[in-house]
C-alpha positions as CSV (number, residue, x, y, z in Angstrom):
1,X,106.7,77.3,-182.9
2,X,105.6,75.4,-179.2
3,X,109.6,76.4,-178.6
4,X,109.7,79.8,-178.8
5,X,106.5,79.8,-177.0
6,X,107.6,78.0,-174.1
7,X,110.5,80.5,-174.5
8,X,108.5,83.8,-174.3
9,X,106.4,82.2,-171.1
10,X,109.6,81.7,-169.7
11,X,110.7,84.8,-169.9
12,X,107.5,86.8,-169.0
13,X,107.9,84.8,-165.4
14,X,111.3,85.8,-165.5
15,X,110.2,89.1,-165.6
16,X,107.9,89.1,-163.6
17,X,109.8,87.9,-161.1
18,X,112.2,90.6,-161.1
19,X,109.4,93.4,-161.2
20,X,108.6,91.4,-157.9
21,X,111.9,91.9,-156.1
22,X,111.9,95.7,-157.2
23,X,110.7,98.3,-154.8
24,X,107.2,99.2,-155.5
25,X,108.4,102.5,-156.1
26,X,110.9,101.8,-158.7
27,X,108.6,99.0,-160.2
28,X,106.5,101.3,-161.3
29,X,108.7,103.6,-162.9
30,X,110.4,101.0,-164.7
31,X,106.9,100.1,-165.9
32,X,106.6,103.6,-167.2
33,X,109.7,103.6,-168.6
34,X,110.1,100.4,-170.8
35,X,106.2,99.6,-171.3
36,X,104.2,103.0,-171.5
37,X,107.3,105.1,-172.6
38,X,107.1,107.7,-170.6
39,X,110.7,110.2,-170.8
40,X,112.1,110.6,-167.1
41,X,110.7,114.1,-167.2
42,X,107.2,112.6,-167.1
43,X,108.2,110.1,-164.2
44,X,109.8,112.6,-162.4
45,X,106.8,114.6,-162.0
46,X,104.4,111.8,-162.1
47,X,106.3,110.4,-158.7
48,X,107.2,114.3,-157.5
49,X,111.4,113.4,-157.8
50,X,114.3,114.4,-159.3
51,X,115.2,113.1,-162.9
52,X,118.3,112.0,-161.0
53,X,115.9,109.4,-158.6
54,X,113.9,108.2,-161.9
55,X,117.5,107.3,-163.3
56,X,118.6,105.5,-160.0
57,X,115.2,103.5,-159.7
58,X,116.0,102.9,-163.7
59,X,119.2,101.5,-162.9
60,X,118.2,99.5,-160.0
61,X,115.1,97.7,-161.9
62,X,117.9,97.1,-164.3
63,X,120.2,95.3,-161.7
64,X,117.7,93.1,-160.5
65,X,116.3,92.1,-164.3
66,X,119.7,91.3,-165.0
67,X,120.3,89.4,-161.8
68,X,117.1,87.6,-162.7
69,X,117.8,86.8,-166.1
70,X,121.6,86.1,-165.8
71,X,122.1,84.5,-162.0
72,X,125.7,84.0,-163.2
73,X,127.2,86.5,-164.7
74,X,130.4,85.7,-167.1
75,X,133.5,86.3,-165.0
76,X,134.5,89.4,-167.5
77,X,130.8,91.1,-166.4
78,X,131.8,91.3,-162.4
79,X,134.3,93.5,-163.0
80,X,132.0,95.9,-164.9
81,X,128.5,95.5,-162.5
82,X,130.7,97.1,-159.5
């Protein structure tokens, strides 16, 4: 139980970390996205953009969680992340 714990709080700074390196922007719509739920329709005219920027700013949050979570991708992934 104290392991999985320590697990979770690990992770939470993980993330938290990465929401950190995110433009404030695209923090925020990940935010939206992953924890509130909101459809990119909603974020796009929440923030007054295209659904085309709220999938970029998805796909950049996503980057920089993975980047967080994984510094070292497996060799296979490299070719894939380009």
């Amino acid at each position: 139980m104290i392991y999985f714990a320590l697990k979770n709080r690990r992770l939470i700074r993980k993330l938290a970390r990465a929401l950190r390196l995110m433009a404030p922007r695209d923090g925020v719509i990940f935010l939206g996205h992953f924890v509130e739920e909101a459809t990119f329709f909603e974020l796009a005219r929440q923030h007054g953009i295209s659904v085309a920027e709220v999938e970029a700013a998805l796909r950049r949050g996503l980057e920089i969680v993975a980047d967080v979570l994984e510094p070292d991708p497996p060799r296979w992934w490299r070719f894939w992340r380009r």
